[in-house]
N, C-alpha and C positions, 0 to 999 in steps of 0.2 A: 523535490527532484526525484529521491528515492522510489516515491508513490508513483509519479508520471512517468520516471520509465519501465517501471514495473508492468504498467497496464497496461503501454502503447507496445510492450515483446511480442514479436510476432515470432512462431517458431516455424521452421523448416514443414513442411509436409512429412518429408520423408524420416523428420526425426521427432515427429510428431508423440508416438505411440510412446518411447524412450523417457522423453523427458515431460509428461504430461502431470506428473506428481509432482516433478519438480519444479513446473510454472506454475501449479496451483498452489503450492508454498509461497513461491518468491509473490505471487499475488497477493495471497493471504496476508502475508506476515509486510506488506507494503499497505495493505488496508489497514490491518493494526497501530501501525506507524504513526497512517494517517489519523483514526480515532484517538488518538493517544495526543497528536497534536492539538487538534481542533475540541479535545478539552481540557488541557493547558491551557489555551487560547481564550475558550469559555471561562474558566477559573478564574484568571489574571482580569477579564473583561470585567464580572462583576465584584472583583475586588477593586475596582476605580469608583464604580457607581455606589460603595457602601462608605 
């Protein structure tokens, strides 16, 4: 949930210029999140098939 509303933020026009560092953070660091999960996910996945 973290990731998806991270990337569906839509910011204002007018407070575009202001906060454009800090969507590109909260983007970022929701990508990371998501990498960070889906190789947990990968790990635990082939710790069944061993």
């Amino acid at each position: 949930m973290v990731v998806l509303r991270a990337l569906r933020r839509r910011i204002p026009m007018n407070q575009q210029s202001t906060t454009s560092d800090e969507a590109y953070l909260e983007s970022a660091s929701a990508m990371l999140h998501f990498c960070r999960l889906a190789l947990q996910l990968s790990e635990f996945t082939t710790e069944d098939f061993s």
